[in-house]
PLY file of the C-alpha trace (Angstrom):
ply
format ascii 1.0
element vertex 390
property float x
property float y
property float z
element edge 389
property int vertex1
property int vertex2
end_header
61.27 68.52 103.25
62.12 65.03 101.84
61.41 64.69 98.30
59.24 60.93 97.89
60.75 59.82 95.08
64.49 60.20 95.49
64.63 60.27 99.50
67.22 63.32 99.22
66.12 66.73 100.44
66.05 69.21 97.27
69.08 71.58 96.87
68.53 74.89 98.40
69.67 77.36 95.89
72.45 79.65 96.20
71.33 83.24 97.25
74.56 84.90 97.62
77.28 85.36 95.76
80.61 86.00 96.70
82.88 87.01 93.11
86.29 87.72 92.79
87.69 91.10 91.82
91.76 91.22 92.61
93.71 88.28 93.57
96.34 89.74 95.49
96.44 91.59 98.27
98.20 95.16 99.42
98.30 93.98 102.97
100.43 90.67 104.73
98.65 89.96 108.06
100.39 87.45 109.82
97.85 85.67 110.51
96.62 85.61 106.88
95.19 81.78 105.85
94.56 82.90 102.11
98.19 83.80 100.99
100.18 81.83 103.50
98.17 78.93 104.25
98.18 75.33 102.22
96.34 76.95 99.27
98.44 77.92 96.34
95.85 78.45 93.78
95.60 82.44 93.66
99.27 82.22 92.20
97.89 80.80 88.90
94.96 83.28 88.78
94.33 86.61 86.87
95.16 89.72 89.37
92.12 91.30 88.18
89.03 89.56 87.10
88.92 89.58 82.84
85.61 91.66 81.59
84.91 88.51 79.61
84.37 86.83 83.10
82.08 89.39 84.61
79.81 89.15 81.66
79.65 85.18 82.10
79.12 85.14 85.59
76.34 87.72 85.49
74.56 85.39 83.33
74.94 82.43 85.35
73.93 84.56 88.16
70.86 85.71 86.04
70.35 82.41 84.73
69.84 80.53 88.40
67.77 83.42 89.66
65.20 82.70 86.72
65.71 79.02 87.33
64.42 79.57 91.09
62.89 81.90 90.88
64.35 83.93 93.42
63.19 87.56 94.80
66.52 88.95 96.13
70.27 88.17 95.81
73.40 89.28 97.72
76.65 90.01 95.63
79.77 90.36 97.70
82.42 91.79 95.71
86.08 90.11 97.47
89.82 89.93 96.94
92.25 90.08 98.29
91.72 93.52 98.50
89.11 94.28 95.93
89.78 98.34 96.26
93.22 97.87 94.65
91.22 97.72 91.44
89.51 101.34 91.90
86.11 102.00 92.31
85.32 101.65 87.75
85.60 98.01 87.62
83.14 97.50 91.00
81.33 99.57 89.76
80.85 98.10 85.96
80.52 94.48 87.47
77.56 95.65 89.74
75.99 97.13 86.27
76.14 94.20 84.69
74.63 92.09 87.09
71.74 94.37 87.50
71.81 94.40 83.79
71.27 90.66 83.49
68.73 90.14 86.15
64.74 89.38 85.37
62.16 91.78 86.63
61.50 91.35 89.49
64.87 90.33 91.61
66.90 93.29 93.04
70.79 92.69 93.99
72.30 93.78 97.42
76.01 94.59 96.48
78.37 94.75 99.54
82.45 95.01 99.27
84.88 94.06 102.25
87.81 95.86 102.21
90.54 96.71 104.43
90.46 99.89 104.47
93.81 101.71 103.29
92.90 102.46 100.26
89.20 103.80 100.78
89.24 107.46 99.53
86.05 109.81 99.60
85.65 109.84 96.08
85.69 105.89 95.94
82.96 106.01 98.65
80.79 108.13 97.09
81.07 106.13 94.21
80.34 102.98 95.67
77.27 104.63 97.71
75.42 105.86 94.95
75.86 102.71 93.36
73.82 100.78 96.48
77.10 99.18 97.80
77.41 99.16 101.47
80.69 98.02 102.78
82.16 96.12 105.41
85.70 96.65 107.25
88.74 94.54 108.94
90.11 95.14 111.88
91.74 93.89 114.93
90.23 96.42 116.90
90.12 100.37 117.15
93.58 101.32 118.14
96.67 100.97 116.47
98.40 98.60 118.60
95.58 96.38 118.37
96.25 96.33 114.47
99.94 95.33 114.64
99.28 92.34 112.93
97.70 94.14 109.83
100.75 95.55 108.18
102.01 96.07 104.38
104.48 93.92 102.52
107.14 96.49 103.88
106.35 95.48 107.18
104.52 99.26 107.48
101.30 99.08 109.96
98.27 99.80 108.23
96.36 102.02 111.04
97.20 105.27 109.84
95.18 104.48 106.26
92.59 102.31 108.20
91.97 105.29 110.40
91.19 107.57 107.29
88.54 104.88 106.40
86.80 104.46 109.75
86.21 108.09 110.22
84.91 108.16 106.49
82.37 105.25 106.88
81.43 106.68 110.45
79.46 109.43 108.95
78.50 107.08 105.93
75.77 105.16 108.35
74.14 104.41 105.02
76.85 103.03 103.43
78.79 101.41 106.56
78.07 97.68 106.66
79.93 96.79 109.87
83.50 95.38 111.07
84.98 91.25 110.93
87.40 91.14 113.64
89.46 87.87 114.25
90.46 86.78 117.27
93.56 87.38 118.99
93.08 85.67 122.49
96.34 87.29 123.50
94.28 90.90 123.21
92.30 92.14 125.91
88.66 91.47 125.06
87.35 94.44 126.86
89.89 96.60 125.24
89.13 95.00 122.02
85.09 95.39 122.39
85.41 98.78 123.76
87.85 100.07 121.02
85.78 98.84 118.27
81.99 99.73 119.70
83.65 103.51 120.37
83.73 103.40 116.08
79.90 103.24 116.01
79.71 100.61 113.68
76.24 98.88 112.99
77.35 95.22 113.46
80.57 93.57 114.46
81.55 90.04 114.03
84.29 88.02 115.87
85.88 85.66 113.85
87.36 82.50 115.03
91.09 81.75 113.42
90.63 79.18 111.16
92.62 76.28 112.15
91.40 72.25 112.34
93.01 69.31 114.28
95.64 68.97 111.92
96.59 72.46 112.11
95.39 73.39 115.45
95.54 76.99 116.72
97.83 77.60 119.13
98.06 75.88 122.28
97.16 78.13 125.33
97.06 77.63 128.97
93.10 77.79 129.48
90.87 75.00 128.31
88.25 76.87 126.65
90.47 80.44 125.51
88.63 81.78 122.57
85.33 80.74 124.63
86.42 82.47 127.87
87.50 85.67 125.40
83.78 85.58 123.72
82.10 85.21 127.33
83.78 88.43 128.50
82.87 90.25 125.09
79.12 88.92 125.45
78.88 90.06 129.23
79.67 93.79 128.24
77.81 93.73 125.47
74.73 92.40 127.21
75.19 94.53 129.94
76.46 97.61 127.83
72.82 98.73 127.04
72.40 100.15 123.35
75.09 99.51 120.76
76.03 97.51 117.90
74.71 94.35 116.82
77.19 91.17 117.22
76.70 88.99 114.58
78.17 85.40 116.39
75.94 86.42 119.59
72.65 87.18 117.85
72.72 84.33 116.12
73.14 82.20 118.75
70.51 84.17 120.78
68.58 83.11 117.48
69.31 79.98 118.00
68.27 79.21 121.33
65.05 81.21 120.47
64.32 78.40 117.65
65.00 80.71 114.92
67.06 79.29 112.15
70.46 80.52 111.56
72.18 82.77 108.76
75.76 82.18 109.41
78.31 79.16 109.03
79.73 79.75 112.11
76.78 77.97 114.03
73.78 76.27 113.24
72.32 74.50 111.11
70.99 76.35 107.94
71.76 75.00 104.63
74.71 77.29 103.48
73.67 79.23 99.89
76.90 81.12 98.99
79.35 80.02 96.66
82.52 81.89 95.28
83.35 83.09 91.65
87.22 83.22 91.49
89.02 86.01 89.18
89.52 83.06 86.51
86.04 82.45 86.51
86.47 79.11 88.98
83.56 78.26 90.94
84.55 77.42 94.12
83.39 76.85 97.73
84.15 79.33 100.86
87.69 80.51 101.37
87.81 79.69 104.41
88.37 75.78 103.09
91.86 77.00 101.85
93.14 76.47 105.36
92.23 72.86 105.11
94.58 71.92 102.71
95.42 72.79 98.79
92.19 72.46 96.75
89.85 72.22 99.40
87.66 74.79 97.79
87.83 73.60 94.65
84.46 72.06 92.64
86.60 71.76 88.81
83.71 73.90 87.75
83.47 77.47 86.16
81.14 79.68 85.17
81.97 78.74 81.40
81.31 75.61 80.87
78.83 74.58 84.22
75.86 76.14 85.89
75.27 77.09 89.70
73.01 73.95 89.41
75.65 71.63 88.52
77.60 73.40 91.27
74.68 72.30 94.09
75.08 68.79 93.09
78.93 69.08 93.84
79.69 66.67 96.79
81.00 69.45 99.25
78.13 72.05 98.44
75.88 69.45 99.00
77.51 67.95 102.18
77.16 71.74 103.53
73.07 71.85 103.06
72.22 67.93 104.45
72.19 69.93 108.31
72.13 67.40 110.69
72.83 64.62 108.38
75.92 66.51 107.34
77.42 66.26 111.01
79.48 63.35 112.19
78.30 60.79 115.15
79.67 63.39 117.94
78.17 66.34 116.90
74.95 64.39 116.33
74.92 63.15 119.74
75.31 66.51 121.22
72.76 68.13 123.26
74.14 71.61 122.05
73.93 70.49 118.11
70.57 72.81 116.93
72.38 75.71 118.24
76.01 74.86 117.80
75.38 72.96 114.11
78.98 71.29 114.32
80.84 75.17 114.24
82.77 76.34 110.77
82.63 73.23 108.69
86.58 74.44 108.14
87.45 74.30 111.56
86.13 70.37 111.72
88.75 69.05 109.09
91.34 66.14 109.97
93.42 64.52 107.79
92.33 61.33 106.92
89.32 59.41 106.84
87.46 61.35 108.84
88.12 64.71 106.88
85.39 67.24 108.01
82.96 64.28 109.98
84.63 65.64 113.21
83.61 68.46 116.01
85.07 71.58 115.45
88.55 72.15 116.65
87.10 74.99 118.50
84.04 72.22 120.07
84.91 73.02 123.65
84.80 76.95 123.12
81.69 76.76 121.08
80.13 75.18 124.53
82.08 77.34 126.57
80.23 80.39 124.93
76.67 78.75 124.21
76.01 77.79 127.84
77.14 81.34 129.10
74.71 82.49 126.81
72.32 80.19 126.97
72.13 81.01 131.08
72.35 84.68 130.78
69.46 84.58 128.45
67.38 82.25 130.79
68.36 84.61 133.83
66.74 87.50 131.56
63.62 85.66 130.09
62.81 82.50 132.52
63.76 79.11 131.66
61.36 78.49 129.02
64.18 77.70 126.13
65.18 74.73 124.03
66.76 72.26 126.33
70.66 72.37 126.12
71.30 69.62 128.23
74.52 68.45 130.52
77.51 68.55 129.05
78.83 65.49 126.58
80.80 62.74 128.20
0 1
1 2
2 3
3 4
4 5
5 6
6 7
7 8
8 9
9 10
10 11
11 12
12 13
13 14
14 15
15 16
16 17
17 18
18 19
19 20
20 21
21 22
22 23
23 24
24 25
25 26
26 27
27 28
28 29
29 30
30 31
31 32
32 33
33 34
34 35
35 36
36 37
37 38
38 39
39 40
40 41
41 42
42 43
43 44
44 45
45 46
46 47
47 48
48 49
49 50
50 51
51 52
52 53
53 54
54 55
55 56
56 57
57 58
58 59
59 60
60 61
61 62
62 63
63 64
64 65
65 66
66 67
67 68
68 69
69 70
70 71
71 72
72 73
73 74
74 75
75 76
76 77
77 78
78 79
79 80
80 81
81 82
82 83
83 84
84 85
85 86
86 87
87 88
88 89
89 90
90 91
91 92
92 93
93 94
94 95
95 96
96 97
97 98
98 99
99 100
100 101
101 102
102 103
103 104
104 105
105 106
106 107
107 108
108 109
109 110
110 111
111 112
112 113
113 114
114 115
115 116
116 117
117 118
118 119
119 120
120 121
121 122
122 123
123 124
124 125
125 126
126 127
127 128
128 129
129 130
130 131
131 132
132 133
133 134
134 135
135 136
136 137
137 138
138 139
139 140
140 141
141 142
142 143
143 144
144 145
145 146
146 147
147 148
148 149
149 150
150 151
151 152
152 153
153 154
154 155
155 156
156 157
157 158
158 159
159 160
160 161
161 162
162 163
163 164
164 165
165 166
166 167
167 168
168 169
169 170
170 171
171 172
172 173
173 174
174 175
175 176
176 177
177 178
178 179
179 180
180 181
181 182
182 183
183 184
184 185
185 186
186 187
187 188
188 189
189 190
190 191
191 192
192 193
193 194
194 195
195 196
196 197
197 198
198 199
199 200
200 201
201 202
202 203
203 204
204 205
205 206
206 207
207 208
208 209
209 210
210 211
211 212
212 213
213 214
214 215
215 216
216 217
217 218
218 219
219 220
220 221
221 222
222 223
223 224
224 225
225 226
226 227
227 228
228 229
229 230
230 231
231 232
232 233
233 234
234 235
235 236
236 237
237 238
238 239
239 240
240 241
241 242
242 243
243 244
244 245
245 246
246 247
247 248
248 249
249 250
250 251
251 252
252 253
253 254
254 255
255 256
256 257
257 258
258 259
259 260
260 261
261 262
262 263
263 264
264 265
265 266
266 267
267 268
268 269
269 270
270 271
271 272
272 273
273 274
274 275
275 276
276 277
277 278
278 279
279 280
280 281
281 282
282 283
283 284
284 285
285 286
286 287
287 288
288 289
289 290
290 291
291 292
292 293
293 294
294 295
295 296
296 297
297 298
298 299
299 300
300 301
301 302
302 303
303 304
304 305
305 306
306 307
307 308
308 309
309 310
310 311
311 312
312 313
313 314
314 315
315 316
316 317
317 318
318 319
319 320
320 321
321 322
322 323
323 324
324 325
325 326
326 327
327 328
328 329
329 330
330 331
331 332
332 333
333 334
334 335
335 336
336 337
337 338
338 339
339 340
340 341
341 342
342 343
343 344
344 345
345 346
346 347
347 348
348 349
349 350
350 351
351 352
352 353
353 354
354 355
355 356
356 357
357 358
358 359
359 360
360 361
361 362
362 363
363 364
364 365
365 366
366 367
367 368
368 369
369 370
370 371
371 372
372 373
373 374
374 375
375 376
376 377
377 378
378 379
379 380
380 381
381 382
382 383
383 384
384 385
385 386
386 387
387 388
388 389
């Protein structure tokens, strides 16, 4: 809705909040965009987050929920690897959060970890304290993790395997698996390795790159699309298992329901990070843009989360279609595809993120698969998707 008098539509406000525990991680993927990527700031920032910073950002938390009133929050508790801290300080920052809210709003807590350092004490911890937690992986064997390794070069699997068996009989407590994409894995192996975990929900991540740091040049047109299309056919076909966060919102999608991820659509986006120095900042996942791309010059000392909505790339993020450049807008697949990872549409120069995504012709790739298998199942009676763009 347009508001009359200043022609803008009104600032959706944040609803989750992603904060900062440890800065550094125990792990050195080599694919890792965080700690080698353009980004430099975690250098300058506190390895654990100061208790003087929890306390402030619980208000500010507080502080916007009263302003908007809001029923229910999610607080995602990040690194790096936020486990390196033990399970006290997650815990304590959760209690003051809670501690801070008004009547009446209740706080989801999840952590996302890697894994290898998850111990059943921790868990239990963490469960009776409402987390639920999420894992990364490559996939469910170890030689599909030999990217994941230490900063001894030492694979992770054997401690990632103590965790997965942990959170398998932890259904309450298990949040799901991210998995990025390696198109030079076998999808099937990769699907069937991770589905044989039993998680609830698995995501598959595109590797953030943009056209000025493009991801690597294969020999297929549409390769991460072609890898998603096999994944989507055996999980379609596969009959009961977990959901798959990029397909069921894309199913969504096509279905006219709005969307809850930044990977497609176009739903205002109402998370914002809380760095270990107190920074407020935009989604990691700008870091592979180029140095500062995250940054806002806020923190939770001096500014609100308000004053962080009116920041030009928060706001950019919640304009939907207006927020897309002439391409995208012109696409028949834009409702559903919503312009991809704003990340992945950065260029330098002028155009910065007003471009498709770097990963446009996949995204097609895998909506129109979709888009027809879905049609084949239900009858043709679905938003229009149209021939492809010239």
């Amino acid at each position: 809705m347009v508001d009359a008098q200043t022609g803008r539509t009104p600032a959706v406000p944040f609803r989750q909040f992603v904060l900062k525990i440890h800065s550094r991680c125990n792990l050195a993927c080599t694919y890792c965009y965080l700690y080698t990527g353009p980004d430099h700031s975690w250098r300058d920032r506190p390895r654990l987050v100061p208790a003087a910073t929890v306390r402030q950002t619980a208000l500010r938390i507080a502080e916007h929920v009263r302003t908007h009133r809001l029923r229910e929050i999610r607080v995602d508790l990040h690194g790096g690897e936020p486990l390196l801290t033990g399970p006290g300080p997650l815990l304590e920052q959760a209690a003051a959060i809670r501690a801070a809210l008004p009547a009446g709003c209740t706080a989801a807590f999840g952590l996302q970890t890697n894994g290898t350092l998850l111990t059943p004490d921790t868990l239990d911890a963490l469960a009776a304290a409402g987390f639920r937690l999420g894992l990364s992986l490559d996939g469910g064997t170890p030689g599909l993790n030999r990217r994941r390794l230490d900063h001894a070069g030492r694979p992770s699997w054997p401690a990632v395997a103590r965790a997965v068996r942990l959170l398998s009989g932890r259904p309450d407590v298990f949040a799901g698996i991210l998995c990025t994409i390696d198109i030079t894995a076998d999808p099937a192996e990769v699907y069937r390795s991770l589905r044989a975990l039993d998680p609830p929900m698995l995501d598959f991540l595109l590797p953030h790159a943009n056209w000025s740091s493009p991801p690597p040049a294969a020999a297929r047109r549409t390769p991460y699309g072609d890898w998603l299309c096999t994944v989507f056919d055996l999980w379609w076909d596969g009959g009961p298992g977990p959901r798959v966060r990029v397909f069921t919102e894309i199913l969504g999608l096509l279905l006219g329901r709005p969307s809850s991820s930044e990977a497609v659509g176009l739903s205002p986006v109402v998370a914002l990070v809380v760095d270990t120095d107190g920074a407020i900042e935009q989604v990691d996942s700008l870091k592979s843009a180029y140095d500062g791309a995250a940054a806002t010059g806020l923190d939770v000392f001096r500014h609100t989360f308000d004053e962080a909505l009116a920041h030009p790339g928060l706001a950019a993020r919640q304009r939907g279609r207006d927020g897309l450049g002439e391409q995208c807008r012109r696409c028949a697949l834009m409702e559903v595809c919503g312009g991809g990872n704003y990340a992945h549409r950065y260029r330098a120069g002028a155009t910065g993120f007003a471009n498709p995504s770097v990963y446009c012709a996949d995204l097609e790739r895998l909506i129109r698969h979709i888009a027809a298998r879905l049609a084949a199942a239900v009858g043709p009676a679905l938003p229009p998707t149209g021939p492809p763009p010239t």
